[in-house]
C-alpha positions in Angstrom: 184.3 29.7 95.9 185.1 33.3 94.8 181.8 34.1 95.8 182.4 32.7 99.4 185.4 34.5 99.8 183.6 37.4 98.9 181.0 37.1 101.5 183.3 36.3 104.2 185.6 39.8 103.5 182.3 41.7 103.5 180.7 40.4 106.5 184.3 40.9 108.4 184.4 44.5 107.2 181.1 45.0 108.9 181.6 43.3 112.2 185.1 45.5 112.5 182.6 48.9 112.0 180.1 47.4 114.4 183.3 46.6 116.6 185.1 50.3 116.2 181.6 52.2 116.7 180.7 50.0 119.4 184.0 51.3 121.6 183.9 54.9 119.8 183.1 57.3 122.9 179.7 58.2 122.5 179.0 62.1 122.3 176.6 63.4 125.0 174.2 65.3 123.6 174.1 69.2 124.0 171.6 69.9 127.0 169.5 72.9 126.0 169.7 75.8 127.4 167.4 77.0 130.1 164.7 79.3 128.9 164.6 82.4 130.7 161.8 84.0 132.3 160.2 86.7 130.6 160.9 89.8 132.6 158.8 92.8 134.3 160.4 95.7 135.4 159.1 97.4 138.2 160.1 101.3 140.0 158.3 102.2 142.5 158.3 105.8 144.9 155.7 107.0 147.2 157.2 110.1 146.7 156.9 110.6 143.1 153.6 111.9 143.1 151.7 113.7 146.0 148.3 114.1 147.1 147.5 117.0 144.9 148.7 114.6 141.9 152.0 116.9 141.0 154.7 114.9 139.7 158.6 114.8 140.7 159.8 114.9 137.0 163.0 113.9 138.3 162.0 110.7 140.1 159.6 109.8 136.8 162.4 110.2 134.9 164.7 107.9 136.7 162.0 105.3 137.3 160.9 105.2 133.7 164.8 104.7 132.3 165.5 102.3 134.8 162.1 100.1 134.1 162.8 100.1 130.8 166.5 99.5 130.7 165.9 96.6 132.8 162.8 95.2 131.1 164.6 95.3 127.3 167.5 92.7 129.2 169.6 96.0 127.4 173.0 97.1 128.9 172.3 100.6 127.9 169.0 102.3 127.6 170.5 104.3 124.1 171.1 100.6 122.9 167.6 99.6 124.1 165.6 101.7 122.1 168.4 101.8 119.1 167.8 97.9 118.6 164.1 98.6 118.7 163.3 102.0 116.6 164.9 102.7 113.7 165.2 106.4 111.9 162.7 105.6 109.6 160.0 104.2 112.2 157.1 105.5 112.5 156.4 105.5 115.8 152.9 105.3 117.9 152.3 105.5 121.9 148.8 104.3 122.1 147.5 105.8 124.8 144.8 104.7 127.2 143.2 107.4 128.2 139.1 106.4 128.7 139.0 107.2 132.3 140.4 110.6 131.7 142.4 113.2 134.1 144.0 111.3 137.3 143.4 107.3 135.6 145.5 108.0 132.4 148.6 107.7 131.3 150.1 111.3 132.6 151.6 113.5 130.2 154.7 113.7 132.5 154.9 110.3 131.6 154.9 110.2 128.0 157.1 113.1 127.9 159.6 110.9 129.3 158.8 108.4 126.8 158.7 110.7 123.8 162.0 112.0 125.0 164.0 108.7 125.0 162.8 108.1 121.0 164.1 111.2 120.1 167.3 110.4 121.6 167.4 107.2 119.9 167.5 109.1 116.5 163.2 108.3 115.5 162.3 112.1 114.4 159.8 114.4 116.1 157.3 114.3 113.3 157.7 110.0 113.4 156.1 110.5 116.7 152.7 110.3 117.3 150.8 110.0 120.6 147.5 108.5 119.7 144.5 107.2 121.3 140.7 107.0 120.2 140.0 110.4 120.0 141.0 114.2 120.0 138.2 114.2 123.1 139.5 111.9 125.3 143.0 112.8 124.7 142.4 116.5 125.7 140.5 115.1 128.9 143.2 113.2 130.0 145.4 116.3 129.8 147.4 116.5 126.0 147.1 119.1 123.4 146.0 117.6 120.3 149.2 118.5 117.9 148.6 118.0 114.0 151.2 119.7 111.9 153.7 116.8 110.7 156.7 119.5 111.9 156.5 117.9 115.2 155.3 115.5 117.6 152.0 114.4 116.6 148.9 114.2 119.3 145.8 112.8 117.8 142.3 111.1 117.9 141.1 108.2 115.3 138.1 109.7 115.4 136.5 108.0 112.9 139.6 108.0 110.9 139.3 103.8 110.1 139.8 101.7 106.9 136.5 101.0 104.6 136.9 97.4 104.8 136.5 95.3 108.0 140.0 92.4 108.8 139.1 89.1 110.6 141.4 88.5 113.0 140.8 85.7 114.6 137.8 86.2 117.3 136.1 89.5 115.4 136.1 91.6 112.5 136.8 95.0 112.8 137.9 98.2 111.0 141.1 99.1 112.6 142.2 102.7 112.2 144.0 104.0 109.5 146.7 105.5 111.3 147.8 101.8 112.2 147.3 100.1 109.0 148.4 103.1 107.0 151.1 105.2 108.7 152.6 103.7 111.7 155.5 101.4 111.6 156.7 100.8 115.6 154.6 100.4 118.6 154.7 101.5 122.5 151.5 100.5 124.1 151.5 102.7 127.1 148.5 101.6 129.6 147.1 101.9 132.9 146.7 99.5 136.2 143.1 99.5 136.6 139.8 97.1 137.4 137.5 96.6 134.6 134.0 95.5 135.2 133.7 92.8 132.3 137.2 92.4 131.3 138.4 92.3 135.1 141.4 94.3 134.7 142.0 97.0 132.0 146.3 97.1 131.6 147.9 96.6 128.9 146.0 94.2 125.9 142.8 95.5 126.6 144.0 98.9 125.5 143.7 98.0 122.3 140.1 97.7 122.2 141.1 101.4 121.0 141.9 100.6 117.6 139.3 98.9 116.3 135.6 100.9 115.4 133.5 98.2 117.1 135.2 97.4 120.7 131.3 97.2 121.7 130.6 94.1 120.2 133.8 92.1 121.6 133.0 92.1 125.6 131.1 89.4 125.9 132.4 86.2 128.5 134.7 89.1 130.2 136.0 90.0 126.8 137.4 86.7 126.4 139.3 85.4 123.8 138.5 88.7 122.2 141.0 90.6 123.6 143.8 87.9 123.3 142.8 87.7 119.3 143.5 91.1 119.2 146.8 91.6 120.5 148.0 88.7 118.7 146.8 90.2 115.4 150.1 90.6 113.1 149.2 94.3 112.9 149.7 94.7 116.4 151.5 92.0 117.4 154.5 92.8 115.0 154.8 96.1 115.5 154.7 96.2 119.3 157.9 96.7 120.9 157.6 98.1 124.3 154.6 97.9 126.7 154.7 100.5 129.8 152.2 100.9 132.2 151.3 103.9 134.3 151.0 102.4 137.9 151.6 106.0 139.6 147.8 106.3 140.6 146.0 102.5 139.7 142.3 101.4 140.8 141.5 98.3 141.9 137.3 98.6 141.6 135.1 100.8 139.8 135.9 100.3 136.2 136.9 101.2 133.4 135.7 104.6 134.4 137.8 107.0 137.0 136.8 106.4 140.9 138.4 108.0 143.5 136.7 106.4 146.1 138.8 102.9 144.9 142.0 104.9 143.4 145.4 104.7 144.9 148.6 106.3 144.5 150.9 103.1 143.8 153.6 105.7 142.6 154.9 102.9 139.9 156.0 102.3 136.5 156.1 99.0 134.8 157.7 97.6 131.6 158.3 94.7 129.6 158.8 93.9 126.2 156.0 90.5 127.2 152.3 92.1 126.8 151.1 88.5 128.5 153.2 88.6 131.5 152.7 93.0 132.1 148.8 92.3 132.5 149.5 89.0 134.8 151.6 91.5 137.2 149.2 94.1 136.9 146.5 91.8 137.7 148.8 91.0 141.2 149.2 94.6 141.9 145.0 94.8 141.5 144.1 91.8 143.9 146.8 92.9 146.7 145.2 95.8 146.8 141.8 94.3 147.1 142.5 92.3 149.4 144.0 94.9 151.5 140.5 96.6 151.6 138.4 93.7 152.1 137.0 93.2 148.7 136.5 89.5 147.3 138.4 88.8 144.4 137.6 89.3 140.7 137.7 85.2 140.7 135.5 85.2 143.6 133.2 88.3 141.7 133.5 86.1 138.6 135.2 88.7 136.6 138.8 87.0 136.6 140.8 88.2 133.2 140.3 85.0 131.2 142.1 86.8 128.4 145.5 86.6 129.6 145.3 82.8 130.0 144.4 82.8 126.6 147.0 85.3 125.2 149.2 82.9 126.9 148.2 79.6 124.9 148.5 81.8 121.7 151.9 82.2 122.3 151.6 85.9 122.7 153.6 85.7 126.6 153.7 84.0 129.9 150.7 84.3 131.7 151.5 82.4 134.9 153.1 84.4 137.6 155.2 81.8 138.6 156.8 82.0 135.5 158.0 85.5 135.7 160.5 87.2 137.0 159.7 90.3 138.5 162.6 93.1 139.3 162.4 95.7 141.1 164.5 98.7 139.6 
């Protein structure tokens, strides 16, 4: 009997929870936020460079602070590269500078560049503007700049580590300067056609860290290029990509062309390596099409790559996806 009476208080307990929950008001739940589009910053003048290739400092200037200021999401340039560089930071611009004089990145340029770390506290001999070596550096217009009491400008050269890394879709030795030394990165590209690769921007620049890029162009250098700017040693360190656009070349690559150069007087930036190369890939087939060429598709020499950067997770590679600004 005590047992029954038990029961009965237990089950009546339960039906007056089910009862209370059942007319509690139910909680929505919290919708998610909607993900923003990476962004690409784009400044643009016909004027900033004229047909003799001298550059309007001034305009450069102006372009590159506002392309990056916009690009970081940053309210203030100072706060943009403060949040990104730190006093200690080592701090490389890999260069791209293979095509030399007229299809590099211009020193005006990475003056400009050089000049906003400094102002964010990173010290002149923290700097170092880098590429594959002193040769092509000097061809493309720097002074090759040694002493640690300043602003570094140097070559690899052969300078890379004993033992080869697997990362991914290759092995390679990757220079000691990056594995060693550096702490922060700025890629700092070009817009330009590539023959295997399709386009040569912003990822593929960093074919020039590695002592075997030779062996990794096979299938229009795809995934091999994606691998490699999704290796930690890049990938982590990257902060910044910006891309020369003043003079870009939509055929005749890697190597310099006149005969398919332009001056596009831009500069692009974004802190998404993925969705830089997408927009440079736009800029190239525009201008293709403007001059009657078929398109790298069409030639078969479409940059696979950035499709697969974007399943890696490294950025968004479809344009649609993007938000372009003009600044």
């Amino acid at each position: 009997m005590a047992h029954d009476i038990e029961r009965r208080r237990v089950l009546q307990g339960l039906g007056a929870a089910a009862l209370c929950l059942s007319t509690r008001p139910s909680r929505a739940a919290p919708k998610p936020e909607p993900k923003r589009l990476p962004v690409v910053a784009r400044a643009r003048r016909t004027d900033v460079i004229d047909a003799r290739g001298r550059i309007d400092r001034a305009k450069l200037g102006a372009m590159t602070r506002a392309a990056i200021t916009r690009a970081t999401g940053d309210a203030t340039l100072a706060r943009a590269f403060q949040r990104r560089f730190g006093p200690s930071d080592v701090v490389g611009l890999k260069l791209s500078t293979l095509a030399g004089k007229g299809l590099s990145p211009h020193p005006e340029l990475v003056a400009e560049i050089v000049a906003l770390l400094k102002s964010a506290g990173v010290k002149e001999h923290n700097i170092v503007i880098w590429d594959r070596t002193d040769r092509e550096l000097v061809q493309a217009g720097f002074t090759i700049q040694r002493r640690r009491s300043g602003v570094r400008c140097v070559g690899t050269n052969d300078d890379y580590d004993w033992m080869p890394r697997e990362w991914g879709a290759g092995g390679s030795c990757f220079a000691r300067l990056l594995t060693q030394e550096l702490t922060a990165l700025i890629n700092v590209g070009v817009v330009k056609d590539h023959d295997l690769a399709g386009i040569s921007a912003g990822m593929k620049n960093w074919y020039g860290v590695i002592h075997n890029p030779n062996k990794h162009h096979d299938d229009g250098c795809n995934p091999f290029v994606a691998y490699l700017a999704a290796y930690p040693l890049i990938a982590r360190k990257l902060r910044l990509t910006v891309l020369d656009a003043l003079v870009a070349q939509c055929h005749g690559g890697p190597a310099r062309s006149p005969r398919w150069a332009w001056p596009y007087g831009g500069v692009l930036a974004s802190t998404d390596p993925v969705a830089l190369d997408t927009v440079a890939w736009s800029i190239i087939e525009a201008r293709r099409r403007q001059l009657g060429l078929k398109s790298l598709k069409a030639e078969q020499r479409a940059p696979k790559y950035i499709a697969t950067a974007g399943r890696l997770g490294l950025g968004q590679s479809r344009m649609d996806h993007i938000q372009l600004v003009e600044v």
